[in-house]
N, C-alpha and C positions, 0 to 999 in steps of 0.2 A: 139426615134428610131422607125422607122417601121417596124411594122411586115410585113415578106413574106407572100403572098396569098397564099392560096392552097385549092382546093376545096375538102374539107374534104368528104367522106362518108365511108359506112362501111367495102367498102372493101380498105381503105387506112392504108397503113402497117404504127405501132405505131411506129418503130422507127423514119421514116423518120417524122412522124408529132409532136416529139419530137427534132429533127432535126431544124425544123422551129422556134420552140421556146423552149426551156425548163419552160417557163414558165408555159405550160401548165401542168405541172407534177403534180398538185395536184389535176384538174380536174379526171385524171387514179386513184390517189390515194383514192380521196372519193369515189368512185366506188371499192375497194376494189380491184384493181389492182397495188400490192403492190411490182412485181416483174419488172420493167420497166428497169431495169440495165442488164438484162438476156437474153443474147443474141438470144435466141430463141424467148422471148415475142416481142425483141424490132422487129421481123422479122413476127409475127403474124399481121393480119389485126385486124381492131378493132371489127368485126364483130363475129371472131373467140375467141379473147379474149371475148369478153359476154358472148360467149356461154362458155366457161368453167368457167367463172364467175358468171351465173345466173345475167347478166345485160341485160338489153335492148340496143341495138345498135343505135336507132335510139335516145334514150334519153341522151347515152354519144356523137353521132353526133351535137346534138342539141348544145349542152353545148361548146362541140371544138369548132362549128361555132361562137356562140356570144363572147367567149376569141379572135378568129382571126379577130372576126369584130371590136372589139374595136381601137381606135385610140391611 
């Protein structure tokens, strides 16, 4: 099955890049983004989740791209 493209960065809202895949849920998880069902998180950008996360944005970007670049 292929995954849908979507050019990730960090102002792309979690729910819709949960939307594309749920696969991706454990990427948010090891980041310690453990609320991903809550309809305000899944409405936040991933940018804004960092920051109340104490994550870097660019290092959970990094990580969504190489899961959606896989084959």
């Amino acid at each position: 099955m292929e995954k849908r493209r979507l050019e990730i960065t960090k102002d792309s809202i979690i729910g819709e890049v949960l939307d594309m895949d749920g696969g991706c849920a454990p990427i948010f998880l090891e980041m310690g983004m453990h609320c991903l069902g809550c309809p305000s998180a899944r409405g936040e950008t991933i940018a804004e989740a960092c920051s109340v996360h104490g994550e870097d944005p660019d290092r959970l970007v990094a990580k969504l791209r190489a899961f959606f670049s896989q084959d």
